[in-house]
N, C-alpha and C positions, 0 to 999 in steps of 0.2 A: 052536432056530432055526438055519437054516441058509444061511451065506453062500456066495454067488457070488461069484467074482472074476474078474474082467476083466479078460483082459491088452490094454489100451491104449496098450503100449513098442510096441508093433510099428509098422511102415508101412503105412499102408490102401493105398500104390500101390507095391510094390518095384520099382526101376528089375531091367528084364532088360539083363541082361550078355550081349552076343551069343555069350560063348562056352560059355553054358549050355547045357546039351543039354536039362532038362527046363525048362519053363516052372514060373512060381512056384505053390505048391497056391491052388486057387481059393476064395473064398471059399462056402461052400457053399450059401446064400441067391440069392449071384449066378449061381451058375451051374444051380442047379435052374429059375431064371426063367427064365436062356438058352434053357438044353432045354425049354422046357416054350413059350416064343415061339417058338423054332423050331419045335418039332411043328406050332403050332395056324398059324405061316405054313404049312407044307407041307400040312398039312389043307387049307386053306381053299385050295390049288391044286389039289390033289389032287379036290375035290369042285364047282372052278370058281367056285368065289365071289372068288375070286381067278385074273387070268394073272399068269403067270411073271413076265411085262415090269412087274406093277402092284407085285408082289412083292418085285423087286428094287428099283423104285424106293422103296420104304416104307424097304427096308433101306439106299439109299442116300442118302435125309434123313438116318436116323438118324448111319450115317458121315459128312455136313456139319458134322451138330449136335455132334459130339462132336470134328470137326477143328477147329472153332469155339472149342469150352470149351479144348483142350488149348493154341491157340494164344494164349488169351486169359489164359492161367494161367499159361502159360508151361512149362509142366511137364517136357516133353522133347518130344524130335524127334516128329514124326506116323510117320514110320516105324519106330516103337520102341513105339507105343503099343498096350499089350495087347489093350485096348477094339477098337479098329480091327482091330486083327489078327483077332479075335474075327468082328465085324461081316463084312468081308472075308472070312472061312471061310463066313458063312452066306450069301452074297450067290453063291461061288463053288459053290457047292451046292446053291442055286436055278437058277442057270445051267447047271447039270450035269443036273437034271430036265429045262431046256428042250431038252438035246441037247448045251448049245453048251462 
């Protein structure tokens, strides 16, 4: 039989240190979903079943809902939050498809 061990020491949210230069490794679950929502947003603008303008907005619930949890948690500043930063990067690159 064979055991697995789980390191559960660690922090599921490491605070970023702004004088980090790389950001913390991602969890690789999370961020396969990322890429893998961001594709199927750009698809779906890409092929019009989505505009840009509906696109962003989807992306920009999302960032309420999560300025929402963070402020409600208390966790850290909205400016610091990786999630957001995250969010924020695909929001900016939907806007970058629209021209703007």
């Amino acid at each position: 039989m064979t055991r697995i061990m789980i390191d559960d020491t660690r922090d599921p949210a490491p605070d970023l240190a702004p004088d980090r230069a790389a950001p913390p490794a991602a969890d690789a679950h999370g961020e396969a979903a990322l890429l893998l929502v961001e594709s199927l947003i750009h698809g779906l603008v890409a092929r019009s079943v989505l505009s840009v303008d509906e696109a962003i907005a989807l992306v920009t619930v999302a960032m309420d809902a999560r300025a929402e949890i963070v402020a409600e948690r208390g966790e850290r500043e909205e400016a610091q939050d990786p999630a957001l930063a995250l969010l924020s990067g695909i929001s900016a690159s939907l806007a970058f498809d629209a021209g703007g």
